[in-house]
N, C-alpha and C positions, 0 to 999 in steps of 0.2 A: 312861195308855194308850200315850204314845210307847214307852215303856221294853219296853211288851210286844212292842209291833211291831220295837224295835230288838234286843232278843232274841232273834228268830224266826230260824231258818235259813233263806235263799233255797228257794222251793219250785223242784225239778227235775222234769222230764217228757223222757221219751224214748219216743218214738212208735216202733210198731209199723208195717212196712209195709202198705199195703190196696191190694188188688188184684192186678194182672198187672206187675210190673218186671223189669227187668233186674238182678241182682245185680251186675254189677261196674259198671253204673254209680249203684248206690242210694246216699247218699250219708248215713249216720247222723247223726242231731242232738240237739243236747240242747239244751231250751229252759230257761233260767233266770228266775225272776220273783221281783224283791223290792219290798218295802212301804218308804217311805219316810217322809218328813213328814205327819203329821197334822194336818190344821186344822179346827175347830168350829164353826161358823158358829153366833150365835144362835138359837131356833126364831124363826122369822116366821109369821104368816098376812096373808092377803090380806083387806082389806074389800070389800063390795060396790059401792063407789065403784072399784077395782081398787089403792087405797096401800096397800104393803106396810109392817105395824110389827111391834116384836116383842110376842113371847106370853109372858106369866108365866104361871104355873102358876096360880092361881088364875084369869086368863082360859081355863084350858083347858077348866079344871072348869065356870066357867060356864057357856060355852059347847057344852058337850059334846064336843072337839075332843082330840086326842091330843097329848100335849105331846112332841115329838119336835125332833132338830137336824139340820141334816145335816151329813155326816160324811165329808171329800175328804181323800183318801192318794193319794200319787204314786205308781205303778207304774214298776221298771223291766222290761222285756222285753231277753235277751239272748238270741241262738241261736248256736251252737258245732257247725260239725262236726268228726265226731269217727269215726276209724276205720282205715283202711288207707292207705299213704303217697299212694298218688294223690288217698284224698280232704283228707288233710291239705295237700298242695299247691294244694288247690284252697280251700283253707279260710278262711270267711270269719266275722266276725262283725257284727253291728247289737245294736244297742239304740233303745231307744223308749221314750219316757218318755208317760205316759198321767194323766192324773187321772178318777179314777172316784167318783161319788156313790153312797153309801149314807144311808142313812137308821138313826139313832142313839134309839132309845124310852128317854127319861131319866125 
């Protein structure tokens, strides 16, 4: 799965103004977002005592329980303005790194 994410082109977005501005001081940007490291976590569940163990697949079935992992990718956020020299002089960029859960159905 890494190799897919490592594949992937950065996704770009470049917003549309909303509302009422001023054109020469609007200032274009382009936001970039890429996928980074992949980590797995084994699936766990929780007992009714509250200790967490992990789950084999044959405990899911038992159980009636979905056998699932969870599934954390580092996000980078970069934003770029981008446009006429006044706003290129003013031009800045950030980045921000995120870790976001998803949930993985094996």
């Amino acid at each position: 799965m890494q190799e897919v994410v490592n594949e992937a082109a950065p996704i770009e977005v470049f917003p549309e103004p909303q509302g009422i501005y001023d054109e020469a001081e609007y200032i274009k940007k382009k936001y970039s977002i890429t996928f980074g490291q992949l980590i797995i976590s084994p699936p766990q569940f929780r007992e009714k005592e509250g200790d967490m163990n992990v789950m084999y697949p044959n405990q899911a079935r038992l159980r009636n329980l979905t056998y699932s992992a969870p599934l954390w990718v580092d996000v980078t956020k970069q934003v770029e303005s981008i446009g006429s020299i006044s706003a290129i002089l003013r031009h800045y960029s950030s980045s921000s790194h995120y870790r976001w859960l998803r949930c993985l159905v094996l």
